[in-house]
C-alpha positions as a Markdown table, in Angstrom:
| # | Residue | x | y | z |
|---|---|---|---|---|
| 1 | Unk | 121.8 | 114.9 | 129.5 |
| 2 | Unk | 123.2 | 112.7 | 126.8 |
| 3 | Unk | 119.6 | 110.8 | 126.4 |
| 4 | Unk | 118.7 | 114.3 | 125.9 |
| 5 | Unk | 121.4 | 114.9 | 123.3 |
| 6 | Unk | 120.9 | 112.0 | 121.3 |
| 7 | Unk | 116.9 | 112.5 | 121.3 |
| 8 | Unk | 117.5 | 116.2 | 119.7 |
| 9 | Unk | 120.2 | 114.1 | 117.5 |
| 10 | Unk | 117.7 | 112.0 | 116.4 |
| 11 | Unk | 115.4 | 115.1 | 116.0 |
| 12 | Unk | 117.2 | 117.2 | 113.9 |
| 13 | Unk | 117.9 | 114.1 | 111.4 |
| 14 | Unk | 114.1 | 114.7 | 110.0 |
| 15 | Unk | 115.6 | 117.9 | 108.4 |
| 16 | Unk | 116.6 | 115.8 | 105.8 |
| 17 | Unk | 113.0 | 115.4 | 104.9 |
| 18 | Unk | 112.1 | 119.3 | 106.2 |
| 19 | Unk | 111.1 | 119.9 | 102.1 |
| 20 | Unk | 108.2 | 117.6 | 103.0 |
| 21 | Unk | 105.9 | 121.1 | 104.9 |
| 22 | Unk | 106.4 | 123.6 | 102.7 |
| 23 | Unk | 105.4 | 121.2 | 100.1 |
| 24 | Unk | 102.6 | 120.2 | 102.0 |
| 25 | Unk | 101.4 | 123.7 | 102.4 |
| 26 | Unk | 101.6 | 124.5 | 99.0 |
| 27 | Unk | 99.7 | 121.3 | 97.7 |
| 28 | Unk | 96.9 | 122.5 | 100.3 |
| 29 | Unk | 96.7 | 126.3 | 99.3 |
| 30 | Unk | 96.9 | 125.6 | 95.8 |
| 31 | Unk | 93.6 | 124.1 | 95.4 |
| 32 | Unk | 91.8 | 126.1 | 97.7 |
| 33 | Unk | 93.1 | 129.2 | 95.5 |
| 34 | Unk | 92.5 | 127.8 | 92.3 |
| 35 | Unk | 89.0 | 127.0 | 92.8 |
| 36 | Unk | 88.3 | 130.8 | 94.8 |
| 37 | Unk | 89.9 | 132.2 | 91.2 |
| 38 | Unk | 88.1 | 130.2 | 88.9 |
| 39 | Unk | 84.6 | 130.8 | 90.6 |
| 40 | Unk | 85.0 | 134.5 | 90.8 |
| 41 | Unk | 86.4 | 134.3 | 87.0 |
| 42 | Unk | 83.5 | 132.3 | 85.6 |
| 43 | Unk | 81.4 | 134.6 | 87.8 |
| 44 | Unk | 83.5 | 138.1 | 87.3 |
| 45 | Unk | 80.5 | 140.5 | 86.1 |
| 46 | Unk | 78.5 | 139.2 | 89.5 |
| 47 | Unk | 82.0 | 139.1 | 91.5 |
| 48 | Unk | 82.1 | 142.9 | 90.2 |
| 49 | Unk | 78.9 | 143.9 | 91.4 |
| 50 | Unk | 78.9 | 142.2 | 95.0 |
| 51 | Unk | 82.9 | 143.9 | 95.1 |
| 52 | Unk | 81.0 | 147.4 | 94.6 |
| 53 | Unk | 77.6 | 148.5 | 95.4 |
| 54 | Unk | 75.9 | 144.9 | 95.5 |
| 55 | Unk | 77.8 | 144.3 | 98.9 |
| 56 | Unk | 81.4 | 145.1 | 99.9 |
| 57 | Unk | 81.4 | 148.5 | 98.2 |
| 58 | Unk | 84.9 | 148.6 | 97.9 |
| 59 | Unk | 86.5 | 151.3 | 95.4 |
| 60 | Unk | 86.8 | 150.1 | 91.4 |
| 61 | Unk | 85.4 | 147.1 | 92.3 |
| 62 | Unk | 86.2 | 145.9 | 88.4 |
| 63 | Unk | 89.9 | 146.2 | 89.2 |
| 64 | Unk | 90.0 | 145.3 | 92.3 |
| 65 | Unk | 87.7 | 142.1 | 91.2 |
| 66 | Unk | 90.1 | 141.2 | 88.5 |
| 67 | Unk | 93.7 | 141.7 | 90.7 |
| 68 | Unk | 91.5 | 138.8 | 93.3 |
| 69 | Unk | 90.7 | 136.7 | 90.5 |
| 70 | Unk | 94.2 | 137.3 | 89.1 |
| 71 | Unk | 96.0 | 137.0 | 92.1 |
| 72 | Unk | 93.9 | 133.3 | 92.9 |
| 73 | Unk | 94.6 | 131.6 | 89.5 |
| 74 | Unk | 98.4 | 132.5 | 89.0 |
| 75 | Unk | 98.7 | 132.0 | 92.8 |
| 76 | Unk | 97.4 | 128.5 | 93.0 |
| 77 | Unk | 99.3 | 127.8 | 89.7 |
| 78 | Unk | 102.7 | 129.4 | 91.2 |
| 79 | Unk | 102.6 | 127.2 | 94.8 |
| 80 | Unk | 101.7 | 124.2 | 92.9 |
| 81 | Unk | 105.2 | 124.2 | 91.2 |
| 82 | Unk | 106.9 | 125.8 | 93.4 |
| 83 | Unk | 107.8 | 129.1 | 91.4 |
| 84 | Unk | 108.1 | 132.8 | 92.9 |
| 85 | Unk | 106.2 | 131.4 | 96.2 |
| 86 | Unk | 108.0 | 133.8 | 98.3 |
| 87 | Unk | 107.1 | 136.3 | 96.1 |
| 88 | Unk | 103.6 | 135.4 | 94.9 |
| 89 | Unk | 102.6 | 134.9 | 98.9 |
| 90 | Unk | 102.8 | 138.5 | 99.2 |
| 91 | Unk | 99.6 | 139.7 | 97.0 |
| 92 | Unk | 97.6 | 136.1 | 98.1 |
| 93 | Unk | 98.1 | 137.8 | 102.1 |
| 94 | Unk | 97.0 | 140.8 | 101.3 |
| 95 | Unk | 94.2 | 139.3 | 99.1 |
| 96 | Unk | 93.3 | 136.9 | 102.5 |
| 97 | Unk | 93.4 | 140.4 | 104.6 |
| 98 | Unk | 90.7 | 142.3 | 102.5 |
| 99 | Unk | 88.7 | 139.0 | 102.6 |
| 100 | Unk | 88.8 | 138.8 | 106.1 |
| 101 | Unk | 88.1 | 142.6 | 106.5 |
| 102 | Unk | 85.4 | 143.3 | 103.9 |
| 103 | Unk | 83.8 | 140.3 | 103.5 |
| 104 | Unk | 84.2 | 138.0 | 106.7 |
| 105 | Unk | 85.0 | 140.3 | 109.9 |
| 106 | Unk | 81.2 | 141.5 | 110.8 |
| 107 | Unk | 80.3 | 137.3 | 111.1 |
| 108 | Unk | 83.4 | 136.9 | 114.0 |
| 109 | Unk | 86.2 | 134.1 | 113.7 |
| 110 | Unk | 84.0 | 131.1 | 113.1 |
| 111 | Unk | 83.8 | 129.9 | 109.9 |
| 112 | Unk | 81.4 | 127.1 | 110.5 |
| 113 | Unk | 78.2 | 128.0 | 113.0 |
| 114 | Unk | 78.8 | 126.7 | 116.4 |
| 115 | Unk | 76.7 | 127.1 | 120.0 |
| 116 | Unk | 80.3 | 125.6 | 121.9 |
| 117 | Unk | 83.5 | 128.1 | 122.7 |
| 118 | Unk | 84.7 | 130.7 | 123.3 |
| 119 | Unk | 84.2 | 132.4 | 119.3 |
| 120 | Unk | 80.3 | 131.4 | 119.8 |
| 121 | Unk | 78.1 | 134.5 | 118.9 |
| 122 | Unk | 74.7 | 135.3 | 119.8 |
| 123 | Unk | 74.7 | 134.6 | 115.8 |
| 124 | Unk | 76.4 | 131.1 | 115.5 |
| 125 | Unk | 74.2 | 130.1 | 118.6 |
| 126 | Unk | 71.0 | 131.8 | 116.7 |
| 127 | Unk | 72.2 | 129.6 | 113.4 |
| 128 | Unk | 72.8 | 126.0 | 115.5 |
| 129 | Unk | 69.1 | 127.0 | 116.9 |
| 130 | Unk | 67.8 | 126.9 | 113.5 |
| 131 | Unk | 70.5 | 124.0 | 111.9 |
| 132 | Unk | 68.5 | 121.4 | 114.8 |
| 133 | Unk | 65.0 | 122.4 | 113.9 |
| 134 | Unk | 66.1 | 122.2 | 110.1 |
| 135 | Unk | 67.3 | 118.7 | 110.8 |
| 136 | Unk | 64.3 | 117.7 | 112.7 |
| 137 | Unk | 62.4 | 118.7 | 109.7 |
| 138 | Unk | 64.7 | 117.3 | 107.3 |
| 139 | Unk | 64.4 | 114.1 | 109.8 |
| 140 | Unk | 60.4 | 114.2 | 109.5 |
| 141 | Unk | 60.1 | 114.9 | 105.9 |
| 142 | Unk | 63.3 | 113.4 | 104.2 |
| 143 | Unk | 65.6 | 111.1 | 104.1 |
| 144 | Unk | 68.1 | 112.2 | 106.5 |
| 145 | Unk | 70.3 | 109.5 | 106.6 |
| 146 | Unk | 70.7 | 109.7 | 102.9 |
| 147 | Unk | 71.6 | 113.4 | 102.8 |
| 148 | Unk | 74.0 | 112.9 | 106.1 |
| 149 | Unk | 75.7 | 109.3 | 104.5 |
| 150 | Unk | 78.5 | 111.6 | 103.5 |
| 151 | Unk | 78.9 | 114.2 | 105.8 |
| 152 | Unk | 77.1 | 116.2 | 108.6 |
| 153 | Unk | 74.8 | 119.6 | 107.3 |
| 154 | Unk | 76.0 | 122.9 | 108.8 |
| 155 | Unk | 75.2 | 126.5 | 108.5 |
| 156 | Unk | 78.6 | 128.6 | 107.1 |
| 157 | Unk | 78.6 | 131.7 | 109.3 |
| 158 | Unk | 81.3 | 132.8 | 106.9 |
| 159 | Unk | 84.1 | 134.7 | 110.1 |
| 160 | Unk | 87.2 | 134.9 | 109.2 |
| 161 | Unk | 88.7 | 131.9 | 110.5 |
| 162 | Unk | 89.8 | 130.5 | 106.8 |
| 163 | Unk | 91.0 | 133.5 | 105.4 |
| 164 | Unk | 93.0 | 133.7 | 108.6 |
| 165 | Unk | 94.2 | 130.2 | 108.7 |
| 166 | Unk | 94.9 | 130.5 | 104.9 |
| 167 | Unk | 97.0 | 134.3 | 105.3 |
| 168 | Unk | 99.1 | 132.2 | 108.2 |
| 169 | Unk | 100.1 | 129.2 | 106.1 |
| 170 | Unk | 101.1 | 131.9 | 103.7 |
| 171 | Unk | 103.2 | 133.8 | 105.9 |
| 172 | Unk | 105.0 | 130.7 | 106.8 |
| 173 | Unk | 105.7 | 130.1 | 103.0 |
| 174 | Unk | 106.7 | 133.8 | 102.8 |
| 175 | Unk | 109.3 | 133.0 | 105.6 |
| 176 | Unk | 110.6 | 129.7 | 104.4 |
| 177 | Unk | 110.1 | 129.7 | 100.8 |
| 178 | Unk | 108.4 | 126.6 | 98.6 |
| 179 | Unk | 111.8 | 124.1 | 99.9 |
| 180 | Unk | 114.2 | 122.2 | 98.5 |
| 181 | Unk | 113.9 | 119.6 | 95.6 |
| 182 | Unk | 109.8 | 119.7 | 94.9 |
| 183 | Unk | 110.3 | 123.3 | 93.5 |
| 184 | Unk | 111.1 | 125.4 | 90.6 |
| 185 | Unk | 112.9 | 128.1 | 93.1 |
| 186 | Unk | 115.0 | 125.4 | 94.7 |
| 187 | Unk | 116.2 | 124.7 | 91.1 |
| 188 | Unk | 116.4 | 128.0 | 90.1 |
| 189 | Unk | 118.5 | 129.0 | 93.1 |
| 190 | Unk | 120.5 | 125.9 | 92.7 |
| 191 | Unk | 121.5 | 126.9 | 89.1 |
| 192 | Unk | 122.3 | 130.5 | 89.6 |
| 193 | Unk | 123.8 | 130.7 | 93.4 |
């Protein structure tokens, strides 16, 4: 029982250093965010048409199209330094729930096509049919090790397993705030509490 003891001793010392994964979550959202923002604002007139009729049809698809893009930029911008991240978490979930909703639910969880598991669809098995005679193509008539050097080619069945994984990593910041030292809150707080 004391090994025990001293192990969770030894444990709990890393809370010294527990500022380490909200910052971590933060450094990972914020570029995702910022680039999903800036696309859909050098895009907007297009990001307002596939928001209404051109494919979501989702009501005042200008406004809503401009609180996403919004929401994205100042969001990224606001979990980079740390500032309002309990707060600014709020509108980036709800933004990841109408994502995952309107424009990812009818392709399933996976957001990369797969034949293997248990998220498989008769669509991500239909798309990994065509991704091997694509390759076997690409592997007769191209130069298939030059366009794989870097990375394999997939087909994006676009389910909603990143806006999921994204809404999560926010509801943990929403919980535990942006954390100590690395953080305009954490200064903030320190100054007026």
């Amino acid at each position: 029982m004391d090994k025990l003891l001293q192990l969770q001793g030894l444990l709990n010392r890393t809370r010294a250093v527990d500022f380490l994964a909200p910052l971590a979550l933060r450094l990972y959202l914020a570029p995702i965010f910022w680039m999903a923002g800036i696309t859909k604002y050098d895009g907007f007139d297009g990001v307002v048409g596939w928001f209404g009729e051109g494919g979501l049809d989702l009501p005042f698809p200008a406004i809503m199209a401009f609180l996403a893009t919004s929401t994205e930029i100042a969001g990224a911008v606001m979990l980079l330094f740390g500032f309002g991240v309990r707060w600014v978490s709020i509108p980036l979930m709800i933004t990841m729930i109408v994502a995952a909703v309107t424009a990812h639910w009818e392709n399933g969880w996976l957001a990369i096509a797969s034949a293997d598991g248990m998220f498989a669809t008769e669509s991500t098995i239909t798309a990994t049919d065509r991704l091997d005679k694509a390759k076997e193509i690409l592997g007769e008539h191209g130069n298939y090790d030059w366009l794989t050097e870097f990375g394999n080619i997939v087909v994006l069945n676009n389910g909603i397993e990143f806006a999921a994984t994204y809404f999560i990593m926010l509801l943990v910041l929403f919980f535990i705030g942006s954390g100590k030292y690395v953080s305009v809150d954490y200064w903030i707080a320190k100054k007026f509490n």
